[in-house]
N, C-alpha and C positions, 0 to 999 in steps of 0.2 A: 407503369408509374413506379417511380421509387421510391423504398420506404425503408426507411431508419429504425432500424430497432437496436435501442442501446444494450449495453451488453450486460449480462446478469450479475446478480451479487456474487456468485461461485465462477464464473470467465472472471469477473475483475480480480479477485481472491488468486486464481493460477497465474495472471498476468503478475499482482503484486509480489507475490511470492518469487516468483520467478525473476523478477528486475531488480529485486533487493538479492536475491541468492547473486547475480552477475555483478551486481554495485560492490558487493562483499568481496568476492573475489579480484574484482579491478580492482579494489583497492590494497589487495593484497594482504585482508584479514581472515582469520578462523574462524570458525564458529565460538569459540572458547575466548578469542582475544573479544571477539563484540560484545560477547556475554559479559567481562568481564571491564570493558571499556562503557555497557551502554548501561549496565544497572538490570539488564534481562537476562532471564537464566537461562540457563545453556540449552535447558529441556523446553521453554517457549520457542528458541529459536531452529531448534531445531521440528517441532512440530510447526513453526510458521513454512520453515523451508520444504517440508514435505505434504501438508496438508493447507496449508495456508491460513489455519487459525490461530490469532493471536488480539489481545486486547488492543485498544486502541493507545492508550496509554505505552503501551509496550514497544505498537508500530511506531509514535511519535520521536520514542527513545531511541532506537534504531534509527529513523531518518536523520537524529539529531547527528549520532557518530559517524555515519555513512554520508553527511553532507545533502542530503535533499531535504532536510525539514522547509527550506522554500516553500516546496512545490506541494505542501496542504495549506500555503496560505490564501492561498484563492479560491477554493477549494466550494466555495458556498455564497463566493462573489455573487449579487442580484445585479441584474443582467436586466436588459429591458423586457425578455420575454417575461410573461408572466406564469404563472400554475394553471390557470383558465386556457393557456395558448398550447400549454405540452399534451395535449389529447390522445397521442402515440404513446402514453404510460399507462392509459385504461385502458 
């Protein structure tokens, strides 16, 4: 049988970290020009890009200069499943 198990708050955290570090570089920004373009400091962005913690507030800022702020708008879309139907979270 196969079973889905979504992936942890720390696997999501190395993944985000990770797509925003490659977002930044295709677009051919520093770490200093983001900090300096997004309103976050140079020391958050850099401990996002190495450890992967940062406020959410801070993520938002970044996605706004980097061009994905889109992709948290759906982010908490309700969906026809319900919370009673996700039983693979307990």
């Amino acid at each position: 049988m196969l079973s889905f198990s979504p992936p942890t708050p720390s696997e999501m955290m190395e993944s985000l970290k990770t797509k925003f570090r490659q977002r930044r570089k295709a677009l051919g920004c520093t770490q200093t020009e983001l900090a300096s373009s997004s309103g976050v400091s140079l020391g958050s962005i850099k401990r996002f890009e190495q450890v992967g913690q940062i406020s959410l507030e801070s993520l938002l800022k970044l996605a706004l200069v980097l061009k994905c702020i889109g992709d948290f708008e759906s982010l908490c879309d309700l969906e026809e499943e319900r919370c009673e139907d996700m039983e693979y979270l307990l």
